[in-house]
N, C-alpha and C positions, 0 to 999 in steps of 0.2 A: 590768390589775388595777385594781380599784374605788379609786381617791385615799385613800375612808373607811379601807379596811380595810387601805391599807399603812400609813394613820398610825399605826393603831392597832396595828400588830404591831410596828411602831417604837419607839410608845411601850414597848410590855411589854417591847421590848429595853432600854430603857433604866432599868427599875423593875430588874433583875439585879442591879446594883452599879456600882464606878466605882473606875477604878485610878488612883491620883495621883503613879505612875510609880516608885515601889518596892514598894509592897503593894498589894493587893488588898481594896477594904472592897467588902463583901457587905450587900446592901439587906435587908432585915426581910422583902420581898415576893419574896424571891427563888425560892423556892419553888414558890409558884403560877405566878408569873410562867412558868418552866421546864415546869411544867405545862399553860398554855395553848398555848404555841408547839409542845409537843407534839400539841395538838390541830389547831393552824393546819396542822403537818406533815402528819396525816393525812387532813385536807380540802383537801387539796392539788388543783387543777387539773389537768388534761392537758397545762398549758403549763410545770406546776412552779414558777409564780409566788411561791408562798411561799419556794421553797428557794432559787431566784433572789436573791429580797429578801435574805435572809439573808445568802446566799453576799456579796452586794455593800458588805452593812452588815461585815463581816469579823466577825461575833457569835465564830465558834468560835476563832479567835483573841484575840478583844480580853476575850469574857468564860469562855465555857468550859472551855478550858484551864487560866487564872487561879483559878477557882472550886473548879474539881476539886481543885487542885494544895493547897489551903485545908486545916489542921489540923480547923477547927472545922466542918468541910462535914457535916452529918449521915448517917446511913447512906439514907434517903429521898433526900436530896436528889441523890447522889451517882449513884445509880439511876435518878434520872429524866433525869441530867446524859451519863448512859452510855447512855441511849436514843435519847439527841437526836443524838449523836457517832454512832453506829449508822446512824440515820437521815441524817444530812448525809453520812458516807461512804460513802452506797449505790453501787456501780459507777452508770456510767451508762447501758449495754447494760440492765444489770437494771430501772431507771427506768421505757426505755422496752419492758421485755417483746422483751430480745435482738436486738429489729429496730430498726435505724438507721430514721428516718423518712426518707421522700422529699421530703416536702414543703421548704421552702428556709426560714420561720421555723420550724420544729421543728430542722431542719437547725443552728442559728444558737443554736437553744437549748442541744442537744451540746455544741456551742463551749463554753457561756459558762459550763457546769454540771460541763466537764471540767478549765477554767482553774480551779475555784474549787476543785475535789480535789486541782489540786496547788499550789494556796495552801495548802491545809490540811494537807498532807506536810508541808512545810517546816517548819508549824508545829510540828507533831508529832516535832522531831526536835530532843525536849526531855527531857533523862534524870529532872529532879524528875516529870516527870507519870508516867514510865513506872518511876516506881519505888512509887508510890501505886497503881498496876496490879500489880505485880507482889508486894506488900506482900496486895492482895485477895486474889490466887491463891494465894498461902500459905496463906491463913487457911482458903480454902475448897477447897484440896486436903489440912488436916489429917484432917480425917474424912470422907474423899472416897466412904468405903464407907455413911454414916446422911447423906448429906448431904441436903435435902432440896428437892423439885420446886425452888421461885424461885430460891435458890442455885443449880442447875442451868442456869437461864436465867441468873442472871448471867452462870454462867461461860462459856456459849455466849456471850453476846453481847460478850465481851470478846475469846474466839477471833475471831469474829465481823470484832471493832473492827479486829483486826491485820490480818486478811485485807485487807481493805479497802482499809487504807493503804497494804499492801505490793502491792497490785493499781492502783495509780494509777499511768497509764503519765508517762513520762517526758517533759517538755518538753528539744527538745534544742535548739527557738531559745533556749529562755530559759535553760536551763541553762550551754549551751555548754561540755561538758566534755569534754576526749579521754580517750585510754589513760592507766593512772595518775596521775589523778586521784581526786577524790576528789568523787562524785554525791549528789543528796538520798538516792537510794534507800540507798545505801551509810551515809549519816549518822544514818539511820533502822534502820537495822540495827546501827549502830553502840550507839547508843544502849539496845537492846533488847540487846545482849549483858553492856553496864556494870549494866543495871539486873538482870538474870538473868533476865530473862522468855524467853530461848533455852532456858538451864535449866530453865526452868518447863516449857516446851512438850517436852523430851525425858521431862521425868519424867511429863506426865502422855498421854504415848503410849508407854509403859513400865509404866503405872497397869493393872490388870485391872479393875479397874471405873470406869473412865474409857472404854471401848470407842467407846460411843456418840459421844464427839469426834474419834475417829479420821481419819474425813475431813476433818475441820478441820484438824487438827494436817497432814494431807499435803499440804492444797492449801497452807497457809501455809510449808510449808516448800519446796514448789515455787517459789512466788513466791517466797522467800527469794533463790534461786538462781537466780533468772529471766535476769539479765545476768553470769553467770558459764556457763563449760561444766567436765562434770567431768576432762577432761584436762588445762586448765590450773592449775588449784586441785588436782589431784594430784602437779604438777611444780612448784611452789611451793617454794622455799628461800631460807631468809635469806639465801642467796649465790648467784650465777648460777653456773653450772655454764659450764666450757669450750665443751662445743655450742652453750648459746645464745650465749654473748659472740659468737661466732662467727659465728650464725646471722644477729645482730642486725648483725656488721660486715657482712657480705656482703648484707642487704637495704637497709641504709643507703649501700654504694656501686652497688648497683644504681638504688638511688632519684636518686644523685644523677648518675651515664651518664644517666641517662633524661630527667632536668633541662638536662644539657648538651646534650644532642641535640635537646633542643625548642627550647630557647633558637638552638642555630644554624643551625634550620632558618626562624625569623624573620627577616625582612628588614626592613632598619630602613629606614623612608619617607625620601626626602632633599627631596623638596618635597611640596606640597599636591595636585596633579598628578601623575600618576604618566605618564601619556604615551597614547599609543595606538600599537599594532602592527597587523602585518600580517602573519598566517602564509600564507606559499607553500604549495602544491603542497595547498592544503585548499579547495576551493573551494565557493563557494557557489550555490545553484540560479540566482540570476544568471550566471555564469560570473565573477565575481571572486575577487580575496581574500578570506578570513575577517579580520575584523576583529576585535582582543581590546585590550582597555582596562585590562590587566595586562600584565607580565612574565611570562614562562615559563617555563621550559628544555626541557620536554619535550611533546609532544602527548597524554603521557597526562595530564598535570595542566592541559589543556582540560576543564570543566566545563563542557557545552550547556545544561544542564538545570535552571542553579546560579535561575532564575527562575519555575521550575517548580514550582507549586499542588501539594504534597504529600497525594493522598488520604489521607481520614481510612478509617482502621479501624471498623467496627461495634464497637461496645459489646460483646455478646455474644460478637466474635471476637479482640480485644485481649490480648495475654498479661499473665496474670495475673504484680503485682511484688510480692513478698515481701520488705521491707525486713529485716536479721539483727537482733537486740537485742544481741547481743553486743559485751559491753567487758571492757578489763581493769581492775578496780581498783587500787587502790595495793598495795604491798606489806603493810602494816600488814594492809587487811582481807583479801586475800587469806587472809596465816595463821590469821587470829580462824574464817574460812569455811572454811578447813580443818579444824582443828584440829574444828568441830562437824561437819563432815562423816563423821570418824573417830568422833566419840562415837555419832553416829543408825548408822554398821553397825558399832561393836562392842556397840550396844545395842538399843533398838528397833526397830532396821526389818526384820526377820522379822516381829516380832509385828504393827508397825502395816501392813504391805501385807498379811498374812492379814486380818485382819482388817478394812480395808479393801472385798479381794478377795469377803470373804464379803459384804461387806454390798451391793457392787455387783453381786452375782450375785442378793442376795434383793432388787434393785430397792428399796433403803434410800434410794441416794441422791439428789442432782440430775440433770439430764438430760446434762447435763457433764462428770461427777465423775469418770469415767472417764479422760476430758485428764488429769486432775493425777494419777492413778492411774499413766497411760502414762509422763508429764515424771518423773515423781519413780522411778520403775525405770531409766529410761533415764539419767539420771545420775547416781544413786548405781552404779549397775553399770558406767559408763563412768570412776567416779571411783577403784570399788573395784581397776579393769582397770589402771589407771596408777600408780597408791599405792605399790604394789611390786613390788619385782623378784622375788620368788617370788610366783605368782598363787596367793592364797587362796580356796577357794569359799563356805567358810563362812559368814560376812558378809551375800552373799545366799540363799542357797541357796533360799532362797522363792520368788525368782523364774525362778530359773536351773532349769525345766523343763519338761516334754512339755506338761505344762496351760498353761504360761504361752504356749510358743508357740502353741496351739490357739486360746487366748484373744486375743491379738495378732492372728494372721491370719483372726481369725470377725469382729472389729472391722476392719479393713482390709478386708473382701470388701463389708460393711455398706456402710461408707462411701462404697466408689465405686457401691453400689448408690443412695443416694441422691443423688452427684451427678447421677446419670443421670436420676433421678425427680423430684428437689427442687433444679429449679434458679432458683428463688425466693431460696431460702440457697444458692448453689453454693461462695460463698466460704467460708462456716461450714464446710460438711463437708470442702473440699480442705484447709482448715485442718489439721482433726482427721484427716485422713484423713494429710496429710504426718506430725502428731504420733505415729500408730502406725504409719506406716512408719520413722521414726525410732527409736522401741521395739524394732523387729524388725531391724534393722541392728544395734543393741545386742547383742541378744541371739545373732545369730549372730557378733558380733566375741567375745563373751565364749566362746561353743562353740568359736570357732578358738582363742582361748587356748589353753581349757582340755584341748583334744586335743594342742595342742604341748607341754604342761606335763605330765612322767612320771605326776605324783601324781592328776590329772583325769582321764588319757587315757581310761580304761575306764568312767566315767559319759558323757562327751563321748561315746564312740563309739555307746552306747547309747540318746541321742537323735537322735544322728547317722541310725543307721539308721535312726530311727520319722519322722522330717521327709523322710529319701531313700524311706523305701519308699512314700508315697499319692501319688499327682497332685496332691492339695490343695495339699501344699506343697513340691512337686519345682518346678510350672510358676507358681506364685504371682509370682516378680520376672518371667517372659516373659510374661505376662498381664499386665501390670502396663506393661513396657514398650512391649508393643503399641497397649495403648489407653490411651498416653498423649495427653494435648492441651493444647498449651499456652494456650487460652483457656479451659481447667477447674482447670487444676495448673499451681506455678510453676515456673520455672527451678529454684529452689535443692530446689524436691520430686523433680526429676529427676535432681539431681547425686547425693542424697541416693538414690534408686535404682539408676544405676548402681553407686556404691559396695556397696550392698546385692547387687545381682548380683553383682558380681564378686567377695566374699566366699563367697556360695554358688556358683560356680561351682570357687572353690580350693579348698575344703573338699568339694565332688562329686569331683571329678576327682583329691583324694588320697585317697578314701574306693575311689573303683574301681581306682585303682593298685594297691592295698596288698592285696586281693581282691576277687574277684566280688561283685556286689551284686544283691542278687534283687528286685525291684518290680512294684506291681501296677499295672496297666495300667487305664487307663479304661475305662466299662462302655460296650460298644455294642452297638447294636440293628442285628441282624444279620437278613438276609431270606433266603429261597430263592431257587435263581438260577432256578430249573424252571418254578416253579409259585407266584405269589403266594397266601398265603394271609391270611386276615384271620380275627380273633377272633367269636366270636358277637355281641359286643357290638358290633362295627364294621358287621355285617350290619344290624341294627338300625337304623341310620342312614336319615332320612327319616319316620319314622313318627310324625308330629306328633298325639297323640291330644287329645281333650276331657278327659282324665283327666288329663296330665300339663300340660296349659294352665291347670288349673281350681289343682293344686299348685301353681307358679307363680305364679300370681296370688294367690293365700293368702300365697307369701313373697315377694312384693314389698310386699305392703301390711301388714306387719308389720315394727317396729323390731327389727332384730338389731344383734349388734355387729358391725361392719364389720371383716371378715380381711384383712389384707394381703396382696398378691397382686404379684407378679412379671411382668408378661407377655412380658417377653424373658430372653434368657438375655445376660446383660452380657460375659459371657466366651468366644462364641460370634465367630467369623469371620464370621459373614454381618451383614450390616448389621442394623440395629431394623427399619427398613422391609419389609425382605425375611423379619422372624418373624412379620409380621402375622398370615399364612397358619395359621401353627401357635398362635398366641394365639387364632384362631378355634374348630379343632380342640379344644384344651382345653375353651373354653366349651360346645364341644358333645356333647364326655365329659362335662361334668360333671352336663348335663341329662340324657344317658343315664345317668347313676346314680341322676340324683334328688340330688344334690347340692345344691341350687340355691341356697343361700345361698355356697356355692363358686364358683358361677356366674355370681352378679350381682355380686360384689366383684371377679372379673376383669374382668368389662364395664366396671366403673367405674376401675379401673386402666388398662384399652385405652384409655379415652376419652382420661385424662391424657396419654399417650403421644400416639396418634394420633387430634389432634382433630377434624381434616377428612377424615376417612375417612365415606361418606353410610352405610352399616350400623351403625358404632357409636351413630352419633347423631341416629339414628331415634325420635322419642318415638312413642307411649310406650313404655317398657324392651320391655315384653314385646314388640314387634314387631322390635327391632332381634333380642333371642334369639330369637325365630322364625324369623327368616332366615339367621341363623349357624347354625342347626341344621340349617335344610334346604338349605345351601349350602355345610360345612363339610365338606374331604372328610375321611374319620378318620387319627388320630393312627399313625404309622407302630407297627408293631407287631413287636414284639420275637419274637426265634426262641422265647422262654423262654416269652410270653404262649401262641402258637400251642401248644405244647405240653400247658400248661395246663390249655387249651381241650378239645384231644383227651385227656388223659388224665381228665376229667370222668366222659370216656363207659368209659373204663375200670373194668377192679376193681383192690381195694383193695389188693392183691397187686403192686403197681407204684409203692406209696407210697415205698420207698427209692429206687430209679431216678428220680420225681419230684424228691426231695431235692436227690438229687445235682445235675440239671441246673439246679436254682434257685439252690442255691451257685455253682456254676460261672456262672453271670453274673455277682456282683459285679466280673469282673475275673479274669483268669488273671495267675498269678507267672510271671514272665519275666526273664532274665538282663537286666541296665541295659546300654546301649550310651549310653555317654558323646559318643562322635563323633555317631553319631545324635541324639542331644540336644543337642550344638552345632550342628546343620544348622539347628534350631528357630530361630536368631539371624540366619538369611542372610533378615532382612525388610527390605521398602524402610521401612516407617517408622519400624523399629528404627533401620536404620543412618541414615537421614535426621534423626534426633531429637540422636543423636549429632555428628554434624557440626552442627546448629545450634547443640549447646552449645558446639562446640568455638570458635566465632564469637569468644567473649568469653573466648577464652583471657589476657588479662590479669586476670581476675576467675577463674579457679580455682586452687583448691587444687593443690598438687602430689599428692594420693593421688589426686583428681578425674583430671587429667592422666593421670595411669599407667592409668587405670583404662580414661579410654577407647583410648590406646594399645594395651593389651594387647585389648579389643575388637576394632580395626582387625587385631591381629595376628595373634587366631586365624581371622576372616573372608578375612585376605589370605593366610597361611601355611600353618597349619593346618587351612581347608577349601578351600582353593586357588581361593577366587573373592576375588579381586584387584578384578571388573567392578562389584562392589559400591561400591566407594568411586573409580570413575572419572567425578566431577560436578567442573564447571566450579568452583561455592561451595567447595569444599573442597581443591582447588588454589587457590585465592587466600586462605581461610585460613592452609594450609600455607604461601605464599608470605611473607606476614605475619609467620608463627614464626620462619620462617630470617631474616627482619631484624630480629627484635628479639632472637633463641633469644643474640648477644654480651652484653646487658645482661640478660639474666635465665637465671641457669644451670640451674632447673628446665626449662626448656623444652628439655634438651639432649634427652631422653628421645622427644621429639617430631621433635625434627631426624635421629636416629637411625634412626626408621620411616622418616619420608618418603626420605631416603635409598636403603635399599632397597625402597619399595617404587615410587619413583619409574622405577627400572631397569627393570621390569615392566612399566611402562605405554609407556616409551621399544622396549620391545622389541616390545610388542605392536603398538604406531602404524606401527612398521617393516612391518608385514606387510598389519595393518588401516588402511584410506585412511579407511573410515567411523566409526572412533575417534572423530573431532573433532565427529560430529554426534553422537553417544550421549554425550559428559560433557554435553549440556545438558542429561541427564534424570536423577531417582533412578530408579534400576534394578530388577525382580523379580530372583531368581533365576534364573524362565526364562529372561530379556534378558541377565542377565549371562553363562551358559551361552553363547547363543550371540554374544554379544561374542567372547568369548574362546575359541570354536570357530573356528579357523584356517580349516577344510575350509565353515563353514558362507554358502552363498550369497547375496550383495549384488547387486542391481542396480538399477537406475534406477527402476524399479515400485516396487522394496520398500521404496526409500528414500524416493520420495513417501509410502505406506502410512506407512509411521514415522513421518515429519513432520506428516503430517495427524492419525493415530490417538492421539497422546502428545500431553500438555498438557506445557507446562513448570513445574517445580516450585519 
């Protein structure tokens, strides 16, 4: 930055005024002054140098704040003091246009412009200023119906201000606060509830002609709640209940077994030397002793390897870490966050998510806005679920239905649609992609409620049925746990699924108990066994004319707006690679329609996909669709097409028989086979995905625990393939549980599976000698079949073939 022009924004910082350490005197120049730094702000650089300068001079502290907080502060000046505040609290994502820079001084600048926001929280957690805020909002939500345009901008930009502050993440080196305590974020909510500006924000999302700030008011009240969850702010009482005293003794003496038992398994040094040994009967490729420069007891706590260059992971193949934000505040704020918790669902919050809801469907909002949409259902509905002991619907009742969950899983299909496509942002969208899988675990924990609850049962059942009868959302968590990957999605987005599956699987499985359940099946394209036939349009195929080249080139050399286009199917078993074939076929429908602006925006989706393919990336365009078309073979053709086709040639006297057989594609209704739908779960990368959570069984949850438990239970019991979970890693997990299952009694639940299903594996090893080579591998189905086929043939061939054709996993 120019020496000139930071002296000179120095100086204009200092023409504001000057505190002499109880009041605040205000310069004559203050004004303009306020005004020019406004300017300095908007001719800001790409390095942010001005806001830099500012942030380091502490201006919003040492004058802004003071100034505002002023009796005699003009209505101007106060206006341009609420701009600057605006401006200095901008996110720092938004700064820099959402994307972290790569570069290492942009990098640096992050830093320095993120320390300086939450300098400015702190500041901010001052009740005289935010009652001089809250004092405006009155004024200007009295005639909130004639108010006019600038007053309007005000009041946005003080929604605006809160946003901002309450979006500034938390420094936890500098904070360093635990469980009940007491955080800035906390003290800045603190503050906002003394001054009434909480009350302000429920009345004026409770307002009808206040609509237009309704996003405002939700994303700030998301953020409100950002380090709270709604089940423990709905268990909140000024008195601990018996369960927790309880809960809390029994983790407090588990913590402190687990202390004693680390502590005695150190060994205290008695000199500076520790000695050297000589393990017998271990020899080395010279023929002597091993040699160790430790103590030992045992050969298993030999470590060869303890010098050994740890490869590094690719970047791209790294499992993605999801830190939790989650804390508990103090009791105090707890109740303050309750107790408004209960005011937004006995009051606004139907109105403000309809209304929200509409405005994100007519594309009103930001490109975001959806997140605080998803956060703010998912915990006022998890808040409303714990509140009381009789479950009320009322409350939400906005959200709690057929559209919401349509809305949920069309955002969820979105999102892993552009993990796959945009993985530029891959962290962004597994973000928002965990955030509405989070929504949707909500929403069915609330339908299991409300089906156990007499007074609910009969609305429950009624979406119950509309979510069991399509494929959309019968297969949505098996799709979902298929193509999971832990270098796309985190750990805790997986836990967060399981849970979600096994919710919908209890709620399946007591919807088919209780009666039959009728569903429609997927639509498939079915062939002749006889006789292949193909469509007239498929015949066509080959016929590269002067006429349809000349089209073509007319629409390539015209601006259109570019279509979005798909070229695999994400949800699809065969690999991306292996759809190329059919992402050709499409392009080559689409010239045989004449489609061609359909046809060149696939092209240019294939490329993103599959960049080194020599057809796609053929210049110029028109040569690569030239050769996809005369090289493409056609699109498999549906039994319903061919008919079609032949009934063209028919008369008109066969138009209901047409009908009928066009309906009859969407899908035939068919009786639900529940067991058959559990067979869907016997996957190697299911149950593989599973066992790696299970790794860090000190870090879950006990619902987590149960969930995959009961997993293992209906794989090993219930579908009677036991072969599934016979891997090396997952007996030395289990091994791990049963020594630690004395100091932590959730874990009993775990010690109880392996138990019996350990018997299983002992009995089958009795029979099968080739047991010990198949746990080094995750298993198909077909492999685990014949594992545990007694009768099924082993011999020295096959056993080579095995070893050679399987990778270890």
């Amino acid at each position: 930055m120019d020496p000139h022009l930071t002296g000179e924004i120095l100086a204009v910082c200092d023409t504001l005024g000057v505190s002499n350490g109880v009041t605040y005197l205000k310069d004559p120049q203050c004004l303009s002054s306020a005004k020019d730094l406004v300017l300095y702000l908007r001719r800001d650089s790409e390095e942010h140098s001005v806001r830099r300068l500012l942030g380091e001079s502490q201006i919003l502290q040492r004058d802004f704040i003071p100034i505002f907080k002023l009796k005699d502060t003009g209505e101007e000046l106060s206006e341009v003091l609420l701009r600057l505040l605006v401006n200095l609290t901008n996110p720092t994502l938004l700064l820099f246009q959402r994307n972290l820079p790569k570069d290492r001084i942009f990098q640096n600048h992050v830093i320095t412009i993120t320390r300086h926001l939450q300098a400015y929280k702190v500041a901010f957690a001052d009740e005289a200023f935010w009652i001089v805020i809250a004092n405006k909002l009155r004024k200007l939500m009295e005639n909130v119906e004639t108010i006019l345009e600038n007053q309007k901008l005000t009041l946005e930009r003080i929604l605006i201000l809160i946003r901002n502050i309450l979006a500034v993440p938390a420094d936890a080196t500098e904070e360093l606060r635990n469980d009940d305590d007491t955080s800035v974020h906390d003290q800045v909510i603190f503050v906002l509830h003394k001054s009434g500006v909480l009350d302000l924000l429920l009345f004026i999302a409770a307002t009808d002609s206040a609509r237009e700030f309704c996003l405002h008011i939700c994303e700030t009240m998301t953020l409100i709640f950002r380090e709270q969850t709604g089940e423990q702010l709905a268990k909140t009482r000024l008195k601990k209940s018996e369960a927790d005293v309880l809960k809390d003794a029994r983790e407090l003496k588990a913590t402190l077994k687990t202390e004693q038992l680390m502590k005695s398994k150190v060994q205290k040094p008695t000199r500076n030397f520790g000695g050297t040994y000589m393990i017998r009967g271990f020899g080395c490729p010279g023929g002597k002793n091993l040699i160790c420069h430790k103590p030992i007891e045992s050969v298993a706590e030999l470590k060869l390897d303890g010098a050994k260059k740890v490869r590094k992971t690719a970047v791209n193949r790294r499992e993605i870490i999801q830190q939790s934000q989650k804390r508990r505040s103090t009791l105090s704020m707890r109740l303050i966050l309750k107790e408004f918790c209960e005011e937004v669902l006995n009051g606004p919050y139907n109105q403000l998510m309809r209304v929200v809801k509409n405005q994100l469907s007519r594309e009103r909002g930001q490109e975001n806005d959806e997140t605080y949409y998803l956060l703010a259902m998912r915990f006022f509905m998890e808040f409303n679920r714990f509140s009381k002991t009789v479950y009320n619907l009322s409350p939400v009742s906005e959200t709690m239905s057929i559209a919401s969950f349509h809305y949920v899983q069309t955002l969820i299909s979105n999102y892993h649609e552009l993990i796959l496509t945009d993985k530029e942002n891959l962290t962004l969208w597994g973000r928002r992609a965990h955030t509405a899988l989070r929504a949707y675990q909500e929403l069915l924990s609330t339908l299991h409620l409300m089906d156990i609850t007499p007074d609910s049962a009969e609305p429950a059942r009624h979406i119950q049925s509309s979510i069991f009868y399509l494929p959309e959302y019968r297969e949505l968590c098996l799709g979902l746990l298929t193509t999971y990957e832990p270098s796309k999605l985190s750990r805790n987005y997986f836990c967060d699924l399981l849970e979600t599956n096994h919710i919908f699987l209890k709620m399946l499985e007591k919807f088919t108990q209780e009666g039959k359940l009728l569903v429609r099946g997927k639509k498939r394209n079915r062939r002749h066994k006889q006789k292949k036939k193909v469509s007239k349009r498929a015949k066509k195929r080959g016929e590269w004319t002067e006429e349809l080249e000349q089209n073509l080139e007319d629409a390539l050399s015209q601006d259109f707006e570019k279509i979005e286009m798909i070229p695999f199917d994400a949800a699809s078993d065969t690999p991306i690679d292996d759809q190329k074939g059919i992402a050709f076929s499409r392009i080559a429908n689409y010239l045989e329609k004449e489609e061609f602006y359909e046809a060149i925006s696939l092209l240019h989706a294939a490329r993103d996909v599959w960049a080194d393919d020599d057809v796609l990336t053929q210049e110029p365009e028109i040569s690569a669709l030239k050769s996809i078309f005369l090289t493409a073979s056609p699109l498999p053709v549906s039994e319903d097409e061919i008919e079609e086709d032949e009934n063209e040639e028919q008369d008109e006297i066969f138009d209901d028989e047409d009908e009928h057989k066009v309906n009859r594609s969407s899908g035939k209704e068919t009786e639900f086979d529940f067991k058959g739908f559990i067979q869907k779960y016997r996957h190697q990368k299911i149950v593989g995905n599973y066992g790696h959570v299970l790794r860090n069984y000190e870090r879950l949850s006990e619902n987590v625990l149960h969930c995959i438990m009961r997993m293992f239970h209906r794989i090993t019991f219930d579908l009677d393939s036991p072969a599934l979970l016979y891997q090396a890693s997952l007996f030395l997990t289990f091994q791990s549980i049963l020594k630690a299952a004395p100091f932590r009694p959730h874990l009993r639940v775990a010690v109880d599976f392996f138990n019996h299903f350990w018997t299983k594996f002992v009995k089958l090893a009795t029979k099968n000698r080739n047991i010990f080579f198949e746990i080094l591998f995750w298993k198909t189905p077909k492999e685990a079949t014949e594992v545990q086929d007694e009768d099924f043939p082993y011999d020295k061939n096959q056993e080579s073939e095995i070893l050679t054709t399987r990778t270890l996993k």
